[in-house]
TORTOR-973988 format. One record per residue: residue number from 1; residue in three letters; x, y, z of N, C-alpha, C in turn. Coordinates in pm, 1 decimal, decimal comma, always signed. Each point is the difference from the previous one (the first is absolute). Layout:
BEGIN
NODE     i    aa        nxx        nyy        nzz       caxx       cayy       cazz        cxx        cyy        czz
NODE   NUM   ala          X          Y          Z          X          Y          Z          X          Y          Z
...
! end
This chain:
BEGIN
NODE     i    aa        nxx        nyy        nzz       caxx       cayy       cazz        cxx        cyy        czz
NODE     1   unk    +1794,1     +502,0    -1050,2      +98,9     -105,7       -2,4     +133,2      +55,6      +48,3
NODE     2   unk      +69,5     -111,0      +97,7     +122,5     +115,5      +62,3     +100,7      -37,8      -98,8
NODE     3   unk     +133,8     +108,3       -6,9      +28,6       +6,0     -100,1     +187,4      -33,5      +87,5
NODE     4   unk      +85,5      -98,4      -84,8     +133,7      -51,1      +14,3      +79,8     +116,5      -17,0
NODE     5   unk      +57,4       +5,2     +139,6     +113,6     +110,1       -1,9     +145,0      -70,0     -104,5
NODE     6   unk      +71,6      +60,7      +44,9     +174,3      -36,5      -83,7       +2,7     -121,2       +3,3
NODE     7   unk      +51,9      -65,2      -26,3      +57,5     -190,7      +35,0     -142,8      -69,4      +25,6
NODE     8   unk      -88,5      +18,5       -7,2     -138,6      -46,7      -70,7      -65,2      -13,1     +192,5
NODE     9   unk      +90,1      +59,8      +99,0      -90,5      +31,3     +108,3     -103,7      +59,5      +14,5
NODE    10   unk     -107,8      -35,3     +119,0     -101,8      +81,9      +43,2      +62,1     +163,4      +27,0
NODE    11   unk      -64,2      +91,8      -21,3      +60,3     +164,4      +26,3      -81,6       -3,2     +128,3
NODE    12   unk      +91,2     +102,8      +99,2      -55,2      -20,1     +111,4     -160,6      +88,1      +31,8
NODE    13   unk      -61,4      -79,8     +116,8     -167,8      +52,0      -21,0      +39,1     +191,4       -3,9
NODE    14   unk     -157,6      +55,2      -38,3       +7,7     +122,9       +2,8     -105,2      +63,8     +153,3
NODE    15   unk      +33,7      -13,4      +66,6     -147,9      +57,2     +132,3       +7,7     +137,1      -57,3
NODE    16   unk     -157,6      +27,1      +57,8      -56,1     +101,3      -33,9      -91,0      +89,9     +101,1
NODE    17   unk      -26,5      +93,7      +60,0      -89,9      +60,7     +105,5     -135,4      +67,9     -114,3
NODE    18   unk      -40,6      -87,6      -92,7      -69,9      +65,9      -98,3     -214,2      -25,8      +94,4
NODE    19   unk      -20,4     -117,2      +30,0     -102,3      -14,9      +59,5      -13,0      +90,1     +136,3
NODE    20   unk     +108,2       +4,1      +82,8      +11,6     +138,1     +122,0      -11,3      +81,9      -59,0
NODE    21   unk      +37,1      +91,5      -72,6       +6,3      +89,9      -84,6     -121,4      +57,2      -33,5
NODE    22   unk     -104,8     -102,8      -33,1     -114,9       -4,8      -52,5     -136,7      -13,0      +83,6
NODE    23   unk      +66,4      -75,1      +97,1     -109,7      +10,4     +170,9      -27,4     +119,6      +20,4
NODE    24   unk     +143,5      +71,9       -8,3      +10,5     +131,6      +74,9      -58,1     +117,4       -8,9
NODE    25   unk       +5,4      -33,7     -160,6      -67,7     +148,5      -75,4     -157,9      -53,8      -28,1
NODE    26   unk      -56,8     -109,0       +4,5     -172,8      -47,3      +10,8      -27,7       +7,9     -168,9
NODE    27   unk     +159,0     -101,9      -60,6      -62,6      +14,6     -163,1      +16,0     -175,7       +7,3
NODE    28   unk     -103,0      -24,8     -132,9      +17,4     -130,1      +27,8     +119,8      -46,0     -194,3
NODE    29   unk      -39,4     -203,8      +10,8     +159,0      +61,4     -150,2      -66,8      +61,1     -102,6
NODE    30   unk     -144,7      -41,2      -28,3      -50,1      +81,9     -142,1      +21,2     +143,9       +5,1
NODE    31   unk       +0,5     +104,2     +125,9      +30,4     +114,5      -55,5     +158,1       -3,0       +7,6
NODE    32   unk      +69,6      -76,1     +116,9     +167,3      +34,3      -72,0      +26,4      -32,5     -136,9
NODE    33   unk      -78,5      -94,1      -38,9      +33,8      -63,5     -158,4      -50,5     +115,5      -98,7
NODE    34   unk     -113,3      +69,7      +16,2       +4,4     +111,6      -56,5      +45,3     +122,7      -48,4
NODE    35   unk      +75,2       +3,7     +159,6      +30,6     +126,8      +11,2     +215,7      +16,5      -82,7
NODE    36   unk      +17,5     -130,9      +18,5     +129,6      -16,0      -70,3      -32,8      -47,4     -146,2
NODE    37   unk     -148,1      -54,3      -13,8      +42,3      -46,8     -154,3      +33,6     -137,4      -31,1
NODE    38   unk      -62,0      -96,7     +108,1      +23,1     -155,6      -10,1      -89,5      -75,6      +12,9
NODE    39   unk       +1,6     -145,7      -20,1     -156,1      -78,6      +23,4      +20,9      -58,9     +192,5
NODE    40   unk     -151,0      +28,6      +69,0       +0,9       +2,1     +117,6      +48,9     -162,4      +68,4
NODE    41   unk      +17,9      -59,4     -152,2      +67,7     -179,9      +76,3     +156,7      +52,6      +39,5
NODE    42   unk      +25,8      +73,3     -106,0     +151,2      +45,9      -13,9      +86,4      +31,1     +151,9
NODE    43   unk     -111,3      +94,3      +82,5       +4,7      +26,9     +113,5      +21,5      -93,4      +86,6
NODE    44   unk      -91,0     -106,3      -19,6       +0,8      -91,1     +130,4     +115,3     -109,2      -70,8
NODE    45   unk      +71,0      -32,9     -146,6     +124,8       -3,7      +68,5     +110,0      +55,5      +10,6
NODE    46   unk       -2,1     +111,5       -6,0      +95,9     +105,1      +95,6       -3,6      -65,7     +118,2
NODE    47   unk      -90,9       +7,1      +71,1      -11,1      +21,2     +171,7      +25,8     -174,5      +20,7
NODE    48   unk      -25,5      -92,8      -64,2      +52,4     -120,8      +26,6     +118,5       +3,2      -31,6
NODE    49   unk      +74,5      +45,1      -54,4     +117,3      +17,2      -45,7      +57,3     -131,0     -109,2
NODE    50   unk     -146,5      -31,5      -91,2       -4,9     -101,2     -125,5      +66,7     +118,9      -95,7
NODE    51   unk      +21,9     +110,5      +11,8      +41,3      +88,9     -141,6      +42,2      +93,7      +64,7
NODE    52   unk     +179,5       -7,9      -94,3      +53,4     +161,9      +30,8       -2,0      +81,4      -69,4
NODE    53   unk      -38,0     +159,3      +41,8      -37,7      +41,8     -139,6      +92,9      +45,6      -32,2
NODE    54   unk      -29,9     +104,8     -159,8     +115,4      +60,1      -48,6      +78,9     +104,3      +49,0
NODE    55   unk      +72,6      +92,5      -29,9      +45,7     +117,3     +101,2     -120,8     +135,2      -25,5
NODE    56   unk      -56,4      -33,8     -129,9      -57,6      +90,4      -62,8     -160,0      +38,4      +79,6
NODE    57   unk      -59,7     -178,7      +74,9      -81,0       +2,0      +63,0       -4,5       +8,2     +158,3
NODE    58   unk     +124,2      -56,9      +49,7      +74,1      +41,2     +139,1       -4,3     +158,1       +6,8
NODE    59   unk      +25,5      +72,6      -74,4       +8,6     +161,6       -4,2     -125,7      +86,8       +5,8
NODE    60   unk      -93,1      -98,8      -72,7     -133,6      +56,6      -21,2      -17,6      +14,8     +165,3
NODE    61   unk      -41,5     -165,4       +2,8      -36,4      -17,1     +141,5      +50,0     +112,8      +98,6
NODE    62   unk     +133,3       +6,8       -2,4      +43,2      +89,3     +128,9      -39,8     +137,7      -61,9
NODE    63   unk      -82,7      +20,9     -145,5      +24,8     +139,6      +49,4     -165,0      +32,9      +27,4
NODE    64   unk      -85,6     -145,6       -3,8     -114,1      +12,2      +82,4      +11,2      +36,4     +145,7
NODE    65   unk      +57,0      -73,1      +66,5      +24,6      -39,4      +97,0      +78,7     +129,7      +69,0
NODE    66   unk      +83,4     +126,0      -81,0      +27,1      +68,2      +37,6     +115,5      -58,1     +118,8
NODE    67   unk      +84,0      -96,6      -69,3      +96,4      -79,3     +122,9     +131,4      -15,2     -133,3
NODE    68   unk     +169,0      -40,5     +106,0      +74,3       -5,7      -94,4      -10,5     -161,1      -56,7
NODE    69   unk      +23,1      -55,7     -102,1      -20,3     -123,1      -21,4      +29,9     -120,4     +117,0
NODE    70   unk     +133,7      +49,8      +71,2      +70,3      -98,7      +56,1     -130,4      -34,6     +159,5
NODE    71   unk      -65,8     +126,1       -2,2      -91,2      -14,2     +121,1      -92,9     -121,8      -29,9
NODE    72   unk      -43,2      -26,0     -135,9     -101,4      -84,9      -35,9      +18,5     -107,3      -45,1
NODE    73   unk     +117,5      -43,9      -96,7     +116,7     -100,3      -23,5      +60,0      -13,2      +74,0
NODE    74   unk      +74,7     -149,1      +42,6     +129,0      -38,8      +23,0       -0,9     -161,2      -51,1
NODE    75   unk     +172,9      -19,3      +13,1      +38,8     -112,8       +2,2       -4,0      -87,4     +121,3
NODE    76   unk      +14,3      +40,9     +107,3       -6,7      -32,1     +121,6     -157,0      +49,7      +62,9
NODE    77   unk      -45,0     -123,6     +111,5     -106,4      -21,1      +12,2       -9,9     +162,9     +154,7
NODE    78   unk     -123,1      +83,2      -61,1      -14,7     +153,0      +93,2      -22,3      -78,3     +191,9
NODE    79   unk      +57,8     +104,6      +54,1      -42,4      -48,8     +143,1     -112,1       -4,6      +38,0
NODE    80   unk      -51,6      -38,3     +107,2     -163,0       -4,7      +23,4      -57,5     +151,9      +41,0
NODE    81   unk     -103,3      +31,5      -40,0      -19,7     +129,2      +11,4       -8,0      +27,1     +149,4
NODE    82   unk      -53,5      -94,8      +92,1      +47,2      +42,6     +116,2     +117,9       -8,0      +89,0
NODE    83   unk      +83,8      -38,9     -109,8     +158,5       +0,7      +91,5      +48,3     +150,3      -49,0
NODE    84   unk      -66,4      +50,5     -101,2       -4,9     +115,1      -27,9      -43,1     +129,6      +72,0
NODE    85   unk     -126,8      -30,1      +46,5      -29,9      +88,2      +12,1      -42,0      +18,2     +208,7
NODE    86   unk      +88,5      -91,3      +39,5      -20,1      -97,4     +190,0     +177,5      -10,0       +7,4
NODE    87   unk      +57,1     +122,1      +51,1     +181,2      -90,0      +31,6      -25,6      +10,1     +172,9
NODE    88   unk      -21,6      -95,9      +79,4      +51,0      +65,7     +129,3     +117,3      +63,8      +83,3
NODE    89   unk      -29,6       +6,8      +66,8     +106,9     +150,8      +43,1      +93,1      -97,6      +42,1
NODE    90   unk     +136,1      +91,3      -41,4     +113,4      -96,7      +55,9      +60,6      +83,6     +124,4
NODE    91   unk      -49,5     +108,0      +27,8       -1,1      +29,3     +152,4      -55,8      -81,6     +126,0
NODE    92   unk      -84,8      -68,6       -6,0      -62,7      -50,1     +128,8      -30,6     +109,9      +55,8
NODE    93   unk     -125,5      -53,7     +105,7      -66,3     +118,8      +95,6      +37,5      -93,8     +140,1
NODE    94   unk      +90,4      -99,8      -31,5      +66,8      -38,8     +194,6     +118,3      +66,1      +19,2
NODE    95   unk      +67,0      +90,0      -73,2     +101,9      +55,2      -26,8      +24,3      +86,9     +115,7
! end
């Protein structure tokens, strides 16, 4: 259930790179849910971003993940992994 920030507003969403995260390394959520100590629904809503977790479980996570929190959290929605990881050259080759 999402939960009323100050002045009884929505708090803003939480995105998460927790399902990439999880492609990457070939675990699926029952062993992340294991391996931090949570139930494997818990996981999937993390990655929907239906539940933010605590700092206590944000920490776990990253120190699965072997990442700093902010890599796996944000407030603001992460860039696309291929604008990430594709910049074209701002040299030109008609140059």
């Amino acid at each position: 259930m999402a939960r009323k920030g100050a002045g009884g507003s929505d708090p803003p969403k939480l995105h998460n790179r927790l399902a990439v995260l999880r492609a990457e390394r070939g675990i699926n959520r029952r062993e992340l849910a294991e391996a931090v100590g949570i139930n494997p629904q818990t996981v999937g809503f993390l990655e929907r971003g239906d539940y933010g977790p605590s700092v206590e479980l944000a920490l776990r996570l990253a120190g699965f993940f072997n990442l700093p929190v902010e890599a796996i959290f944000s407030l603001t929605p992460f860039p696309a992994m291929s604008a990430q990881l594709y910049t074209p050259s701002t040299t030109g080759e008609n140059s």
